[in-house]
C-alpha positions in Angstrom: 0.0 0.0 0.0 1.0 3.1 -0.5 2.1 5.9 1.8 -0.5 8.8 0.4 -3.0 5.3 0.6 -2.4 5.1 4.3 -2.2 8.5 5.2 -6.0 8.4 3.6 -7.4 5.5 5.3 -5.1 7.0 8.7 -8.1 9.5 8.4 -10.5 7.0 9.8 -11.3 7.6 13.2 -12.4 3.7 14.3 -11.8 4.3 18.2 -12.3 1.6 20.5 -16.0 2.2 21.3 -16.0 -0.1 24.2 -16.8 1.0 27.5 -18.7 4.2 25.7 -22.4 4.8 25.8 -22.1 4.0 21.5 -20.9 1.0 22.1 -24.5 1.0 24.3 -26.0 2.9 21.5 -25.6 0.5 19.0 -26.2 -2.4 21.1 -29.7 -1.8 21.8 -29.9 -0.6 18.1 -28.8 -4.1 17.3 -30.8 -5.7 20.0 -34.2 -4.0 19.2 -33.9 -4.9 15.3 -33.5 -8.7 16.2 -36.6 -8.6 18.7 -38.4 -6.4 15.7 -37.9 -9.6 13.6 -39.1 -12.1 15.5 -42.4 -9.4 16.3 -43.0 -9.4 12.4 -42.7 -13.1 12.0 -45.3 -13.9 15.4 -47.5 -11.4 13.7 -47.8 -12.8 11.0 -48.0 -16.3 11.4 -50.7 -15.8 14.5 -52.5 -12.9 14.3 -54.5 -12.2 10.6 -53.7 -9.2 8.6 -55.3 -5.5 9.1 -57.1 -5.9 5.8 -59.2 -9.0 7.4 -59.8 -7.4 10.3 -63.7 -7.2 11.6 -64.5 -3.5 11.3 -65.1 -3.0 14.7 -61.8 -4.0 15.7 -60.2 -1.5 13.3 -58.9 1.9 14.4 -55.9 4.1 14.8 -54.2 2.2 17.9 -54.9 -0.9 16.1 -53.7 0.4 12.7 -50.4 1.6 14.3 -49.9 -1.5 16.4 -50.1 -3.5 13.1 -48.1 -1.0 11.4 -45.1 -1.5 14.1 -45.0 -5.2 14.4 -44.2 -5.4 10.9 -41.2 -4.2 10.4 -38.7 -7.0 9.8 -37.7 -6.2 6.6 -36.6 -3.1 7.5 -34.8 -4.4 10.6 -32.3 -6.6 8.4 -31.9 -3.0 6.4 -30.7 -1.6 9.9 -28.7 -4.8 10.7 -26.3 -4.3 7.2 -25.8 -1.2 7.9 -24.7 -1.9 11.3 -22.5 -5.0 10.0 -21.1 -2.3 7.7 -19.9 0.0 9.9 -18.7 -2.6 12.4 -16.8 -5.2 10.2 -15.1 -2.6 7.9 -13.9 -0.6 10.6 -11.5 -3.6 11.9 -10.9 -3.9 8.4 -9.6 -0.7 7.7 -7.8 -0.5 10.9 -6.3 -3.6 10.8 -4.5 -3.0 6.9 -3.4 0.7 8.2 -1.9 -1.2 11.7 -0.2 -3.2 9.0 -1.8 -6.5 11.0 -4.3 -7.5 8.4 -4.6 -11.0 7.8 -7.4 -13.2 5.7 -6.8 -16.2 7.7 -7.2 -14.5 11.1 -9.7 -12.2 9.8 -12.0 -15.6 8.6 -11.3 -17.4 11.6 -13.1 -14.6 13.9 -15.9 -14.2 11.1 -16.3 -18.0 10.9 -16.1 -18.5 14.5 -19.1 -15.7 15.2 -21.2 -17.3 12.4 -20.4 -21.0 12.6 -21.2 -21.0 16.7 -24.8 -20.1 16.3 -25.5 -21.0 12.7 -24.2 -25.1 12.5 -26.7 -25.5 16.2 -29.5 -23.5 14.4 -29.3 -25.5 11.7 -29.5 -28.7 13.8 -32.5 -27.3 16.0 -34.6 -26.1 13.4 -33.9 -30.2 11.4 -35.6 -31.1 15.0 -38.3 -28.5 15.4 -39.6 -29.1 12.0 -39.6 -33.2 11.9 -40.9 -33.0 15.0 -43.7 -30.4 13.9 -44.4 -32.2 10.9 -44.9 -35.6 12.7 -46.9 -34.3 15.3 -49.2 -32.1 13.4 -49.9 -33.6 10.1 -47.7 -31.8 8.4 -50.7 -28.5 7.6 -48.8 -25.3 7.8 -46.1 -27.4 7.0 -46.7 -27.4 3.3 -47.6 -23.9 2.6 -51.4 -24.7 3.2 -52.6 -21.9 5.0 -51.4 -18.2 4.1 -49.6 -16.1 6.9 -46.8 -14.5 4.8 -43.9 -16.6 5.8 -44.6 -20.2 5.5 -46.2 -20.3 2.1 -43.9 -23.3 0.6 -43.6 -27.0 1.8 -41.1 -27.3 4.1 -40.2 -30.7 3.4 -38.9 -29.7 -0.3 -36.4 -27.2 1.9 -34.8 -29.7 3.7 -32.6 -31.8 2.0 -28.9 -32.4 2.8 -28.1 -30.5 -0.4 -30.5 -27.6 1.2 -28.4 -28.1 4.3 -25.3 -28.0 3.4 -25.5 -25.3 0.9 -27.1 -23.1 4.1 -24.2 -24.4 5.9 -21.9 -22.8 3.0 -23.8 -19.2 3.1 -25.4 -20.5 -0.6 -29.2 -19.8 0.4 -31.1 -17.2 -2.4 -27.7 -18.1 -4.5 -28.5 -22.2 -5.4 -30.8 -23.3 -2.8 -32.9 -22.3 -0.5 -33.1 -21.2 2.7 -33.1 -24.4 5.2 -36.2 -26.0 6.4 -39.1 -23.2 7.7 -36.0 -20.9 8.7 -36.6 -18.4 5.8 -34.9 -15.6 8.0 -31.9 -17.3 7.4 -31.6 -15.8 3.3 -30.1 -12.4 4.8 -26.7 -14.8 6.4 -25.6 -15.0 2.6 -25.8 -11.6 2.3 -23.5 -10.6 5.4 -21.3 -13.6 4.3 -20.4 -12.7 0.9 -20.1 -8.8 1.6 -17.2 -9.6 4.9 -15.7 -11.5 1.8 -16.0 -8.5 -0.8 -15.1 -5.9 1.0 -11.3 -6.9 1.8 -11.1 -7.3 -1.7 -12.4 -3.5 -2.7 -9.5 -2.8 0.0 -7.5 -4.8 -2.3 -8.5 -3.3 -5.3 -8.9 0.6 -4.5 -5.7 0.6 -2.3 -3.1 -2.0 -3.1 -0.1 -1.2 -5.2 1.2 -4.9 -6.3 -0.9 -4.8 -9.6 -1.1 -8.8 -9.4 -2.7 -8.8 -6.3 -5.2 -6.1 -7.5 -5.9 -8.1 -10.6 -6.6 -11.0 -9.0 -8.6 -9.0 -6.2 -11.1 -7.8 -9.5 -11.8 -10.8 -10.7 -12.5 -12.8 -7.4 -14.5 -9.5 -7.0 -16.4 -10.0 -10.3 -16.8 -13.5 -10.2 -18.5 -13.1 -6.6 -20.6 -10.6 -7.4 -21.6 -12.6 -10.8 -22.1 -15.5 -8.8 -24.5 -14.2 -5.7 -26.3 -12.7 -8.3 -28.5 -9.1 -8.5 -30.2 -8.8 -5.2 -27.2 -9.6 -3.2 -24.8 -7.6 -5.1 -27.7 -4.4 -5.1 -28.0 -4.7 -1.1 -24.2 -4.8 -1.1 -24.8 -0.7 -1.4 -26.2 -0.4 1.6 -23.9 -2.5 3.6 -21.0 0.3 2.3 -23.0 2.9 3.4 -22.4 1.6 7.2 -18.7 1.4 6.3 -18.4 4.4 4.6 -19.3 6.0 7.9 -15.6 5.2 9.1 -14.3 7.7 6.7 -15.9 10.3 8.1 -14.2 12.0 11.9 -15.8 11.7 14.6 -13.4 12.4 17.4 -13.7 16.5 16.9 -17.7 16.0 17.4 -19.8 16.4 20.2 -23.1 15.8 19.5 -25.9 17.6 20.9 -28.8 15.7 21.8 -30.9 18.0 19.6 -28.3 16.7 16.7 -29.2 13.2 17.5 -32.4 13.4 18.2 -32.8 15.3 14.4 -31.5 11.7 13.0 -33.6 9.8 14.5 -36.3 12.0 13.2 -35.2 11.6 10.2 -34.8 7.7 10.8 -38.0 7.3 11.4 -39.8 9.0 8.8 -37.8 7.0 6.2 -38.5 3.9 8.1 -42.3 4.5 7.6 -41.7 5.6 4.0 -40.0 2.4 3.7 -42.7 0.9 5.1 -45.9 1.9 3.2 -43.2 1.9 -0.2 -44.2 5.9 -0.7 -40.4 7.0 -1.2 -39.9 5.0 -4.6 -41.7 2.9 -6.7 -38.3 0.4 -6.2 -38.3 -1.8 -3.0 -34.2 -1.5 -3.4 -34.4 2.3 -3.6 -36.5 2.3 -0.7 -34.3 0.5 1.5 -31.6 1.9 0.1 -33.0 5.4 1.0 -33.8 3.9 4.7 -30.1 2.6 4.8 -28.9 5.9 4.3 -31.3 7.4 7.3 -30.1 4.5 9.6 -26.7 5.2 8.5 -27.3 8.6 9.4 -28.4 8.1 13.0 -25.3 5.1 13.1 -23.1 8.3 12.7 -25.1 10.4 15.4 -25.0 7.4 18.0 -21.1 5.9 17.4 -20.5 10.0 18.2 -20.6 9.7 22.0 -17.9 9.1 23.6 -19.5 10.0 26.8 -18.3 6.8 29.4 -20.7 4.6 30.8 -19.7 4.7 34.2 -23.2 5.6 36.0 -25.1 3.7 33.4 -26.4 1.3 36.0 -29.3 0.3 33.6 -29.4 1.4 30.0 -25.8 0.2 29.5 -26.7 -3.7 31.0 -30.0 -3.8 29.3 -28.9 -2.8 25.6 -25.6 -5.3 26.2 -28.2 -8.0 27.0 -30.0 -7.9 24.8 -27.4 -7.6 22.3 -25.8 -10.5 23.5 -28.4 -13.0 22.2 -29.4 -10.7 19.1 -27.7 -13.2 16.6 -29.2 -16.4 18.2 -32.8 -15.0 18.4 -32.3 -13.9 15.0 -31.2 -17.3 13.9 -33.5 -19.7 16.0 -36.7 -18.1 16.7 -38.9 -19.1 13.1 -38.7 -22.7 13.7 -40.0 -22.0 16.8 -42.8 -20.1 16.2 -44.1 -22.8 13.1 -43.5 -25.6 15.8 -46.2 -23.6 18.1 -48.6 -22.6 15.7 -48.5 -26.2 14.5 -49.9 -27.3 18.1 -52.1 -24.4 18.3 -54.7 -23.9 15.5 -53.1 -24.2 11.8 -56.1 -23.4 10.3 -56.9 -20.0 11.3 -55.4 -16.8 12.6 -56.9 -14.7 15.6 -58.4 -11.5 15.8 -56.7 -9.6 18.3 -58.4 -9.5 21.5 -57.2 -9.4 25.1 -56.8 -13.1 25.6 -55.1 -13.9 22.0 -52.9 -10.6 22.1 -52.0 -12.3 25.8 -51.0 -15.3 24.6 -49.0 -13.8 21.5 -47.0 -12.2 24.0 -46.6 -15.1 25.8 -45.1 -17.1 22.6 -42.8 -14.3 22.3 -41.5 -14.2 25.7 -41.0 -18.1 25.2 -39.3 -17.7 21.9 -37.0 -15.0 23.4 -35.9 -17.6 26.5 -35.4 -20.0 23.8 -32.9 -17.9 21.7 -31.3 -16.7 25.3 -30.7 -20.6 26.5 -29.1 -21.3 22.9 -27.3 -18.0 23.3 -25.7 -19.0 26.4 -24.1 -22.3 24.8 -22.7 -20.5 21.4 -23.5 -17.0 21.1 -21.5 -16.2 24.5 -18.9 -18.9 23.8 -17.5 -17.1 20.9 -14.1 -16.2 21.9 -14.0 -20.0 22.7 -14.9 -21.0 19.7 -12.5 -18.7 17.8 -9.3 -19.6 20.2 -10.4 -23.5 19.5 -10.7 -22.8 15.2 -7.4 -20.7 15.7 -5.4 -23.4 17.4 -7.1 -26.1 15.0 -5.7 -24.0 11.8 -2.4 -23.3 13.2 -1.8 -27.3 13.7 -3.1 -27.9 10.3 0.0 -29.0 8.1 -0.5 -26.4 5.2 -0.3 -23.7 8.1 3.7 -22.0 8.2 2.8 -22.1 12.4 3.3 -26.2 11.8 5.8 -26.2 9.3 8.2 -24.0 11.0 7.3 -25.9 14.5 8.3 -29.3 12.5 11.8 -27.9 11.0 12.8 -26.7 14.5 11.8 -30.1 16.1 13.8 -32.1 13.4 16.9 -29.4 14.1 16.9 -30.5 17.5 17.1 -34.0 16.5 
């Protein structure tokens, strides 16, 4: 690289956001778009849709109720943009601290997605056979409409299915695994970690071989995940582009911040009801840029959280099982609504809107007890897949380990 290339990316200012109220900022940020998903999907599958509402029940609580439990779309907009930010910011600073390294840099991204995903993949295998033999298979097959199970499972869950979910290949060759359809945004987050090394590669490299070859990998990626992932791949830059822009001269006034998440949430209901563009991409793409926005305002306080006795433990919490709920929580919600009444939705009373929140508080315990054996284990995980690689034979740890042993002999 060279030196006016590194003075450039010098410019980013990627602090060490931990122990900061962003680091708490973006937490709950992250936290609140899992639990938004999971609100979308039990909405869906158990309650029925506005439009078939009796008229009596209808009314502006009601309509904005329905309007905010259906936002999981737009959550996975916020979680790129978050990813973005995150994942290219160790990037950056790791090739400017001259420490970059693909193989260390894969081993922490497998680690964090291979501890919840491979356990996810096996629960949701059980959830669904077991759902299927206990209920007749019914909502199963795509029988009854509730906007996310409208396909047969059992056509989902092959070992080919599986293993190409297990390879970050769902929405590219097959589909996503078993009733998990949440699972077709991991593809996405997988193949941009891989393509934005390489734009490091190829905007900021001087060996032209290794820029070459960086282009075509880069071409032949994009070719291969195919329009929608390479279109989203826009708004996971705008989360990184955020670390070219300082932050360390600002601080933010609340009114500043409080402006962006206006501004956030007007897009996010423009995004919404599809009124900013006729495009769902542009919309999204025009809510990435809002939640981008407010990602800036947020990672701007550097304000300590010493004296955060609650907001700082809640949003890290809830954070902390984020990816598990995220990854676990469909196949539990089809396993419940199998036992419950396949058949039919509810109207929302006091004693069905009861019991939805009941399934969600169960679905949330779920994700936390899978949390607590992966999610929270993955610094183990990554030590255990470093070690694993450095004993590997093809790995210069081993090789130069074996040619000191055999000097000493």
């Amino acid at each position: 690289m060279s030196a006016p290339i590194r003075r450039f990316l010098r410019r980013a200012d990627i602090p060490n956001m931990h122990g900061t109220m962003a680091s708490s900022h973006l937490d709950l940020m992250r936290g609140l778009a899992a639990i938004a998903v999971l609100v979308s999907h039990l909405r869906n599958i158990f309650f029925v849709d506005y439009a078939e509402l009796l008229s009596s029940r209808k009314g502006a609580l009601v309509a904005i109720v329905y309007f905010t439990t259906d936002l999981g779309h737009q959550a996975v907009i916020i979680f790129f943009v978050l990813s973005g930010f995150l994942i290219a910011g160790s990037v950056i600073k790791s090739t400017v601290d001259s420490r970059w390294s693909w193989r260390s840099y894969l081993i922490k991204r497998g680690s964090r997605l291979y501890v919840v995903l491979i356990p996810a993949l096996v629960l949701g295998l059980i959830l669904d056979r077991t759902g299927m033999a206990l209920s007749g298979r019914g909502i199963y097959v795509g029988q009854f409409h509730n906007h996310v199970i409208e396909f047969s499972v059992a056509d989902r869950s092959s070992i080919l299915t599986l293993i190409g979910n297990a390879l970050f290949l769902q929405d590219v060759f097959v589909k996503p695994f078993g009733s998990n359809a949440a699972l077709w945004s991991l593809s996405y987050e997988f193949w941009y970690y891989i393509l934005f090394p390489l734009l490091i590669y190829v905007a900021f490299f001087a060996n032209r071989l290794v820029r070459l070859c960086s282009v075509g990998a880069t071409a032949l990626i994009l070719l291969a995940v195919g329009k929608d992932i390479s279109l989203y791949f826009v708004i996971w830059l705008c989360g990184a582009a955020l670390n070219l822009f300082p932050r360390h001269p600002m601080r933010l006034r609340r009114s500043t911040i409080l402006a962006c998440a206006g501004v956030f949430v007007l897009s996010l209901v423009g995004s919404r009801l599809a009124v900013l563009a006729s495009s769902t991409f542009v919309n999204d793409l025009i809510l990435g840029l809002a939640a981008a926005t407010l990602t800036y305002a947020l990672a701007s306080d550097r304000r300590k959280t010493v004296g955060s006795w609650i907001y700082t433990p809640l949003a890290g919490g809830i954070a902390g099982f984020s990816y598990s709920l995220y990854l676990v929580h469909l196949p539990f919600l089809v396993l419940i609504k199998s036992q419950i009444d396949q058949s039919h939705r509810w109207e929302p009373t006091a004693t069905t809107v009861v019991g939805g929140l009941g399934i969600g508080a169960a679905a949330l315990l779920y994700a936390v007890g899978v949390a607590h054996f992966t999610e929270r284990r993955t610094d183990i995980a990554c030590r255990h897949l470093s070690q694993l690689v450095e004993s590997l034979p093809c790995t210069g740890s081993f090789l130069q380990r074996r040619i000191a042993r055999e000097a000493v002999q």
